[in-house]
C-alpha positions in Angstrom: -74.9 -22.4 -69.2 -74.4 -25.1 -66.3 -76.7 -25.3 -63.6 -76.2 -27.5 -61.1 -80.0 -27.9 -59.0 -80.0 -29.7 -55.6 -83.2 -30.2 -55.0 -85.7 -32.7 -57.0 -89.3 -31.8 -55.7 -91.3 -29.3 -57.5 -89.9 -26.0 -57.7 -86.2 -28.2 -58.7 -88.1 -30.2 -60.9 -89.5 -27.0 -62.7 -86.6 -25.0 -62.7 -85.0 -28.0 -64.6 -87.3 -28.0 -67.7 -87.2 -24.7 -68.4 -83.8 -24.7 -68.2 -83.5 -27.5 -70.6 -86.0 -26.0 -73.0 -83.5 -23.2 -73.2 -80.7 -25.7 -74.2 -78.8 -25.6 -70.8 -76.8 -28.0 -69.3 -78.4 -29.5 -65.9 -77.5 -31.9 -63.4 -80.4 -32.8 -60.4 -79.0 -34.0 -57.3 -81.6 -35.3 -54.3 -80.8 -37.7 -51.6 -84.5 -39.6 -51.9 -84.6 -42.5 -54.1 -88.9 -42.5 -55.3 -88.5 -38.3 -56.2 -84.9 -39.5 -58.3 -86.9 -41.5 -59.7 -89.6 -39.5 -60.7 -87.6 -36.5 -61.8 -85.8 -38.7 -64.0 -88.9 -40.1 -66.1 -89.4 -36.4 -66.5 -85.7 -34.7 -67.8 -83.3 -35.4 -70.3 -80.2 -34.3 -68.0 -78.1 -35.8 -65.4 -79.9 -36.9 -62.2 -78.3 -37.9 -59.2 -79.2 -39.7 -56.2 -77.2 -38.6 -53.5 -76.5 -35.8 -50.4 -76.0 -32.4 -52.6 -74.7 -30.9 -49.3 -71.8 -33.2 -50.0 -68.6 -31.4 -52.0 -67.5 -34.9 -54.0 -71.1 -35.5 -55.3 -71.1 -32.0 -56.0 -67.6 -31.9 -57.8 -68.6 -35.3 -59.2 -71.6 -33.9 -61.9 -69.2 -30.8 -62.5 -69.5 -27.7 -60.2 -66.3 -26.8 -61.1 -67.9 -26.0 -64.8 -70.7 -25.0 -63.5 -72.0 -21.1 -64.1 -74.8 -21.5 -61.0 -75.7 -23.7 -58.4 -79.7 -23.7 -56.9 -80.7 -25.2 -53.6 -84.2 -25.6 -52.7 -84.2 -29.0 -50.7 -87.0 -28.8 -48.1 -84.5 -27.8 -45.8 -83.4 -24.2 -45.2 -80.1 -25.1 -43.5 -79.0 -27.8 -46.1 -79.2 -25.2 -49.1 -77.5 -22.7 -46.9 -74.5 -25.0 -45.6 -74.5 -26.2 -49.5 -73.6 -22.5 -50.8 -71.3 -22.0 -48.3 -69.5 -25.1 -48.6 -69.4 -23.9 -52.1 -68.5 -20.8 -51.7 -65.1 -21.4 -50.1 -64.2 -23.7 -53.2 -66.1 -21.7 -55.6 -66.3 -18.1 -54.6 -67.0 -16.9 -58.5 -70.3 -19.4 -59.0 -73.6 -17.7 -58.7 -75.2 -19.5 -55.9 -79.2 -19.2 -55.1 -80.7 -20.8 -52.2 -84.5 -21.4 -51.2 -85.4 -20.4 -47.4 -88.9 -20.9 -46.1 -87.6 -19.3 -42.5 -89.0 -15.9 -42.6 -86.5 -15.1 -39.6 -83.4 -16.4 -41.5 -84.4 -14.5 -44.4 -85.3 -11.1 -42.5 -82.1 -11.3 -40.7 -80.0 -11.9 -42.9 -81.1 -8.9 -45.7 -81.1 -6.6 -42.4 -77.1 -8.2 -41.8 -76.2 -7.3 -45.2 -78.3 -3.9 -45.2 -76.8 -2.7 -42.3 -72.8 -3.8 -43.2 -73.6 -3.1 -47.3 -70.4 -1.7 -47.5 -68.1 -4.7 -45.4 -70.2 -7.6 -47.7 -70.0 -5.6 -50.8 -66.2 -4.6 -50.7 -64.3 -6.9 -47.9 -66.2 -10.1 -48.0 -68.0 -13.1 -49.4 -72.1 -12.1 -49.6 -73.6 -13.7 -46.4 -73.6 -17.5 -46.0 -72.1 -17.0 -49.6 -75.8 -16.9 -51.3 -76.1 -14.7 -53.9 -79.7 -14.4 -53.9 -81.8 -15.5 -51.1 -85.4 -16.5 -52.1 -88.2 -16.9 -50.1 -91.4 -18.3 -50.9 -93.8 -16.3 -48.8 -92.2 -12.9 -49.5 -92.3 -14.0 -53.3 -96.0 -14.7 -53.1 -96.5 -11.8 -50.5 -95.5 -9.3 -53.3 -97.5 -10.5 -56.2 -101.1 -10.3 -53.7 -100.0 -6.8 -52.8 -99.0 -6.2 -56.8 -102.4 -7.5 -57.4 -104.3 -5.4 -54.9 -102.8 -1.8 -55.9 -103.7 -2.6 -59.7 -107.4 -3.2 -58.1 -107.2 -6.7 -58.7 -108.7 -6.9 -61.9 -106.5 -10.2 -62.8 -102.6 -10.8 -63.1 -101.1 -7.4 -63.5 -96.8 -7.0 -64.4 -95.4 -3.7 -63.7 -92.3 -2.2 -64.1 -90.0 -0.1 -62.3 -90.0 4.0 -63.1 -93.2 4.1 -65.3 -97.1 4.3 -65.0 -97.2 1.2 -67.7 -98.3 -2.1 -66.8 -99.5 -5.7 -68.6 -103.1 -6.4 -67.5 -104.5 -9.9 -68.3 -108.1 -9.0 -69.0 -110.8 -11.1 -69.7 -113.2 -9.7 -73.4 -117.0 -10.3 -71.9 -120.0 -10.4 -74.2 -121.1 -7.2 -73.8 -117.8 -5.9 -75.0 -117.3 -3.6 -78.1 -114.1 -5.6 -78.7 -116.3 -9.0 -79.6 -116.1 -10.0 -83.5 -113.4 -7.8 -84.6 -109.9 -7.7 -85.4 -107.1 -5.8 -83.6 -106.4 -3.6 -86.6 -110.2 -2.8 -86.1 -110.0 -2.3 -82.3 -108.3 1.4 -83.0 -111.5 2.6 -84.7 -113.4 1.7 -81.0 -111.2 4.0 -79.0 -109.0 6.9 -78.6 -107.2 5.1 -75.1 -103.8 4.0 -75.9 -103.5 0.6 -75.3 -101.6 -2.9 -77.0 -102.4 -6.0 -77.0 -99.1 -8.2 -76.3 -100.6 -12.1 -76.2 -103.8 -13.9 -76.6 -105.5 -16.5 -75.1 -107.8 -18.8 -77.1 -108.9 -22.1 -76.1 -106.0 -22.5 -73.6 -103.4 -21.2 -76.0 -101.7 -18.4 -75.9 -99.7 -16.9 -78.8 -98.7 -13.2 -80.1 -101.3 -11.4 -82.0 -101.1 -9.4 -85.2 -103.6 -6.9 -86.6 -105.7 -9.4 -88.3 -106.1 -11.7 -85.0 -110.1 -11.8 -84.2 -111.3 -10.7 -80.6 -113.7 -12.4 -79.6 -116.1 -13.8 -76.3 -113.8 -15.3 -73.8 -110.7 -14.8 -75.0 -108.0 -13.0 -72.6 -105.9 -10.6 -73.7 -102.9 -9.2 -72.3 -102.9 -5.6 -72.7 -100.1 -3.1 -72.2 -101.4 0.2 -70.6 -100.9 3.1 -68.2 -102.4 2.6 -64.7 -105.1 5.9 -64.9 -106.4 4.2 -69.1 -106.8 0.6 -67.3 -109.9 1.1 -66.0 -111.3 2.4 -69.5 -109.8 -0.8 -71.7 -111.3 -3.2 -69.0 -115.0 -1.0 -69.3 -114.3 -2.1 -73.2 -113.7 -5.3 -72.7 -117.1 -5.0 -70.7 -115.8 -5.4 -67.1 -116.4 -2.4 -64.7 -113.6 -1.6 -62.4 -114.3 -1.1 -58.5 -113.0 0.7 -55.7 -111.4 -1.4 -52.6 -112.6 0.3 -49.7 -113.4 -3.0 -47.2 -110.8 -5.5 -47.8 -111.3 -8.9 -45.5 -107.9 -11.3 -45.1 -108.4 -15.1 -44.5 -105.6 -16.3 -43.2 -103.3 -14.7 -40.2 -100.1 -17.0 -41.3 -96.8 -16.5 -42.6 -98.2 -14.9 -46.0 -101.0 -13.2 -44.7 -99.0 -11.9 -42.1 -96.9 -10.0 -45.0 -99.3 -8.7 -46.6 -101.2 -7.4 -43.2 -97.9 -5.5 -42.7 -97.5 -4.0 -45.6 -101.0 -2.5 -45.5 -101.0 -1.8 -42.0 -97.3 -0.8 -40.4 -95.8 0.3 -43.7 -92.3 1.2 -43.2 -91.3 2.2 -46.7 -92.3 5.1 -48.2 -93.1 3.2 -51.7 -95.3 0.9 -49.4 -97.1 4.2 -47.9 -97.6 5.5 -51.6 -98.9 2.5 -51.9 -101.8 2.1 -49.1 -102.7 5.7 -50.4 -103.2 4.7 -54.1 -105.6 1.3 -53.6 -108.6 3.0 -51.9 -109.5 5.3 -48.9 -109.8 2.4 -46.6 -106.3 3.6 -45.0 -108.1 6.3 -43.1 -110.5 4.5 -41.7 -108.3 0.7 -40.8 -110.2 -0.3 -37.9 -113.4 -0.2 -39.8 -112.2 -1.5 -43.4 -109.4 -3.9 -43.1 -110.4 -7.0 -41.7 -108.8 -10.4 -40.3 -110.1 -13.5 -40.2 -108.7 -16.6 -39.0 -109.3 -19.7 -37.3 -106.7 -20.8 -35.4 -106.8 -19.4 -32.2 -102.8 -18.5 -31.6 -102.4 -16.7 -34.8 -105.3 -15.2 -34.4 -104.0 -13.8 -30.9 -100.3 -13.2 -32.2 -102.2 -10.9 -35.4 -104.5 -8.7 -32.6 -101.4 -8.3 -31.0 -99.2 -7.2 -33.8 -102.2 -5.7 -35.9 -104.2 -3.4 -32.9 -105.4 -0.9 -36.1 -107.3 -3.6 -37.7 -110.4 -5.7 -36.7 -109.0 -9.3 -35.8 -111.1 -12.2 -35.7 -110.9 -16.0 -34.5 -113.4 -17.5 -36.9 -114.2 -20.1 -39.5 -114.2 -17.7 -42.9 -116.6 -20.6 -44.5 -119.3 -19.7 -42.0 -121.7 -18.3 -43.7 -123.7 -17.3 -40.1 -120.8 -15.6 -39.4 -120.1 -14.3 -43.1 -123.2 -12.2 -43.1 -123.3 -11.1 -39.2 -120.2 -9.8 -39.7 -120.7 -8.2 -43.4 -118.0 -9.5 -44.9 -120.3 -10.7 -47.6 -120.3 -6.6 -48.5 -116.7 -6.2 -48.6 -115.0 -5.5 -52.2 -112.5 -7.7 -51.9 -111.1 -11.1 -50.2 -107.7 -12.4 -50.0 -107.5 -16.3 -49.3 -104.1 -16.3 -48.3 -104.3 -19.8 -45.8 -102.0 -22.5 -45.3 -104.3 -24.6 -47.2 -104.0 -23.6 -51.2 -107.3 -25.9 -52.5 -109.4 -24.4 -49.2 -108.2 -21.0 -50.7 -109.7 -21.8 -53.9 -113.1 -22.9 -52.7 -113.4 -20.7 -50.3 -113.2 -17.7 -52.7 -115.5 -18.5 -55.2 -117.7 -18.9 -52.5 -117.1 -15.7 -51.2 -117.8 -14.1 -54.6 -120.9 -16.7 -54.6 -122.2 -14.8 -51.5 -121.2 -11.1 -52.8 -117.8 -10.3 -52.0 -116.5 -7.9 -54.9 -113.3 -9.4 -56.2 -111.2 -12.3 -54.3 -107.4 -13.0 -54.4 -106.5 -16.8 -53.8 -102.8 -18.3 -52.9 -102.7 -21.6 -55.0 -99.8 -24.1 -55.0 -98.9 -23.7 -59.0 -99.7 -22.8 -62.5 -101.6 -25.7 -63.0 -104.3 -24.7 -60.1 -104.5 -21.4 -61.8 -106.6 -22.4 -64.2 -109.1 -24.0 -62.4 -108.7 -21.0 -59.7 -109.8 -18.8 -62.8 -112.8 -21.4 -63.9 -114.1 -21.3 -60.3 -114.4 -17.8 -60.7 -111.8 -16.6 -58.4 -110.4 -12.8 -60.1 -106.7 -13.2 -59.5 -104.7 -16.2 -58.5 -101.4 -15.7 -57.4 -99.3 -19.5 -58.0 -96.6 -19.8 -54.9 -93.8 -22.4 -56.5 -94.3 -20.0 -59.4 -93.4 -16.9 -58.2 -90.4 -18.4 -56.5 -89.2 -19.9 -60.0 -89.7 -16.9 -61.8 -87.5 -15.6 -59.2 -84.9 -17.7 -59.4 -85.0 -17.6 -63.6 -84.6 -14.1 -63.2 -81.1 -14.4 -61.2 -80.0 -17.3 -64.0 -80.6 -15.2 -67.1 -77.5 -13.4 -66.9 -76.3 -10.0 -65.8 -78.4 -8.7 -69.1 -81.6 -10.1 -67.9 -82.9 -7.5 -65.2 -86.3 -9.3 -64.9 -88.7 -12.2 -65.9 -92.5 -13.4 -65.3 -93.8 -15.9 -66.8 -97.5 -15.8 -68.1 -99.9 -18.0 -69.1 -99.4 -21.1 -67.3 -95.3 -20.5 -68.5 -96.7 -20.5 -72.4 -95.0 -16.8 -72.5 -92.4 -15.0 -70.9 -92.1 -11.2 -70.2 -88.2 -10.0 -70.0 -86.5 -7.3 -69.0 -83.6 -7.1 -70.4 -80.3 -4.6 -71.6 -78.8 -4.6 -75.2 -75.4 -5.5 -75.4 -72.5 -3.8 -77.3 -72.0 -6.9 -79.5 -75.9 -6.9 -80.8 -77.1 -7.3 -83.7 -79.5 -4.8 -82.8 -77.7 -2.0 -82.2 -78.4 1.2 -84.2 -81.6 -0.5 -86.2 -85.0 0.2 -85.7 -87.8 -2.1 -85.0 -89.6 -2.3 -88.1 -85.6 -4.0 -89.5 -85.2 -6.6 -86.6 -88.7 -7.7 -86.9 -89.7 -11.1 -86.2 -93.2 -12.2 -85.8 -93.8 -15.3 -84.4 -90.7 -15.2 -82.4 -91.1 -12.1 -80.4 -92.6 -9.3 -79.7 -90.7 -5.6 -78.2 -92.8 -4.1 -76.1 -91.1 -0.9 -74.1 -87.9 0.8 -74.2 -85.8 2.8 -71.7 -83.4 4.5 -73.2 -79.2 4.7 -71.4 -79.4 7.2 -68.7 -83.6 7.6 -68.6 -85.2 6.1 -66.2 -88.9 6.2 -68.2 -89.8 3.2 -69.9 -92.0 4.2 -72.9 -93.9 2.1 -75.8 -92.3 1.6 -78.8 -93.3 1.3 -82.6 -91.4 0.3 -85.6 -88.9 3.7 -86.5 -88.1 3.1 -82.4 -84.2 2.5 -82.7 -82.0 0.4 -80.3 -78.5 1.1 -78.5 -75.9 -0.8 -76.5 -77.2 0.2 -72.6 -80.8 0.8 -73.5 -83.4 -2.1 -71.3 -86.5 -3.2 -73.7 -89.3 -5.3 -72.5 -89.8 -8.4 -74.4 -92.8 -11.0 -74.8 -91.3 -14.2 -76.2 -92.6 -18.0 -76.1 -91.1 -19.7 -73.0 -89.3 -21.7 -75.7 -87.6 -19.8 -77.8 -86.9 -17.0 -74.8 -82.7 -18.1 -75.0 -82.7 -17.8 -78.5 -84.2 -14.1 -78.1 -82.0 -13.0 -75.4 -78.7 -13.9 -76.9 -80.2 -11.8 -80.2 -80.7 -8.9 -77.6 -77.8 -9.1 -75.6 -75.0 -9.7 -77.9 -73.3 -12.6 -76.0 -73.6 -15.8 -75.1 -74.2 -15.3 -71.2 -77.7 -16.1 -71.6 
């Protein structure tokens, strides 16, 4: 593929190297001399300093090849004026755009919601974006993902089945500790696999003679009501979230408030009624802190069922008078991504249960996780695996990427043209290179596990775990094609 990215700062910059890692032909294009600069010490592709919103520079590095074009500039209206510049010279190119503007983004999916039938049939998609991505929402989603799966650490989940990809943590006092996976099947009856490990910072896929031991963290495939049994093996004890406290009344926090609070979706209902019990009892349970003064107004106003409060969450005078230093869990969600970090391992420090932290990237993740916080959700992460998702190809229905982008975890269909088609698991077998996790069969919308007789078809979806490296190389074998 050709991608053409406007946009050099972080999120461009990312996008970039994974899609050269995947062998894909990129240009960069960004008006500021220091980050062309800098992006260019970085990349082996074609870097541009110049206006992107501008249809010469753009024709000038090949848009007319081109399969997509992504826009996340630090300004909303450049990447939207850029795909729709584009879009009347280029209807067919898939065209992305970043948006920050929660009311651009909100008004624009209730536009095409409410005329689905006029943009799908009788025009161009909205401003002629594709798929409009926005950071907040993005990182909205994976808190509330993380609080219904009890916050236990990163959790993946997939559409039309109780299975889910826990990233658990093996303790001392585990029964796991010393043995091998082929031994780890002789401990318990609970149905469980183990799709990556992490060992000293590296994470590869195991096989039956890879050691468990102290530390490591495993990611383990498993139905929501047997995840609180593998993580008692692993020696962590799951807890009910009956007081949750929010720091931080902002644009994120204000998502997540909404979704627990003024639920407007009938998933999202299922969904207060499946964390805890605290959803009969709001008021009481589900608390807001934050210190600015406006927001903290603005949230009272639009939140009257829960307890709002003007204060500074790193008060520990006002930690204890208040009890939050009791409450199961704590979501840092603030403007500020390192106070977010601190502040939750203090939290925990005092006696908080569990503590979610927004944190700018991967690379704070890591030291989120050795400061103790339980579940760090990365914001310029969760908007790149967004956008990798849209660039995979009409095959690729999803993508996450774990382990600080070490692994990815695909969704994807089999093609006609496959070499897998008709063979079973145990024939296509490649270890090393990836690993099948799931299958939904043409027609079904149940995703179940797989082992090796489990045959494949043209229209079946499999989950896949495959080094961020070598994940094009996987997908084409899947698919069939060369669209990936």
């Amino acid at each position: 593929m050709k991608i053409v990215i406007v946009g050099a700062g972080f999120t461009g910059v990312q996008l970039a190297k994974l899609l050269i890692n995947e062998k894909n032909q990129v240009a960069l294009i960004d008006n500021n001399e220091d980050t062309i600069r800098h992006a260019s010490n970085q990349l082996d592709c074609t870097v541009v300093c110049a206006d992107g919103n501008n249809l010469e520079t753009l024709e000038s590095v090949g848009i007319h090849k081109a399969d997509a074009l992504v826009c996340v500039t630090s300004s909303d209206e450049v990447n939207m004026i850029t795909c729709s510049l584009v879009d009347a010279v280029y209807p067919d190119l898939l065209k992305i755009a970043r948006v920050r503007n929660y009311a651009y983004y909100v008004n624009t999916a209730s536009a095409e919601k409410k005329h689905s039938y006029s943009f799908g049939v009788k025009h161009r998609p909205l401003y002629g974006i594709n798929y409009m991505i926005n950071p907040d929402v993005e990182a909205a989603d994976a808190i509330v993902k993380a609080i219904e799966n009890g916050a236990v650490g990163n959790v993946l989940t997939f559409d039309n089945s109780d299975l889910e990809i826990a990233r658990i943590t093996v303790n001392k006092n585990s029964i796991f500790d010393g043995i091998s996976l082929k031994e780890v099947r002789t401990k318990t009856d609970i149905k469980f696999l183990v799709v990556y490990i992490e060992k000293d910072g590296k994470t590869s896929l195991p096989s039956g003679d890879t050691k468990i031991e102290t530390g490591d963290i495993i990611g383990v495939l498993v139905s929501k009501e047997n995840l609180g049994g593998v993580m008692k093996l692993c020696g962590t004890s799951p807890k009910e979230l009956k007081k949750v406290a929010l720091i931080g009344a902002g644009r994120i926090g204000t998502i997540v408030a909404t979704k627990f609070l003024n639920p407007e979706k009938e998933e999202e209902k299922g969904f207060l009624k499946r964390i805890s019990s605290f959803v009969e009892k709001k008021s009481q349970d589900f608390v807001i802190v934050e210190a600015n003064d406006n927001l903290a107004k603005a949230a009272a106003e639009r939140f009257p069922n829960a307890r709002v409060m003007c204060a500074d969450a790193s008060d520990e005078n006002f930690l204890r008078e208040e009890g939050i230093i009791s409450y199961d869990l704590a979501i840092c969600a603030t403007h500020n991504h390192e106070l977010n970090m601190v502040l939750a391992a203090y939290l925990e420090s005092l006696g908080v249960g569990q503590t979610i932290s927004l944190v700018t990237s991967s690379a704070f993740e890591t030291i989120a996780l050795k400061l103790g916080v339980d579940v760090p959700v990365a914001l310029r992460d969760a908007v790149v695996d967004s956008i990798m998702s849209h660039l995979r190809g009409k095959s690729v229905k999803e993508i996450h990427t774990v382990t600080n982008g070490q692994m990815e975890i695909v969704e994807c269909e089999i093609g006609a043209k496959s070499e897998v088609c008709a063979k079973a698991l145990k024939e296509i077998s490649n270890p090393g290179l990836f690993l099948v996790l799931l299958r939904r069969q043409s027609g079904i919308e149940e995703y179940k596990i797989v082992d090796g007789n489990t045959k494949l078809y043209a229209g079946d979806h499999v989950v896949i775990i495959v080094s961020g490296e070598r994940s094009k190389k996987a997908l084409s074998y899947f698919a069939g094609n060369d669209e990936n």
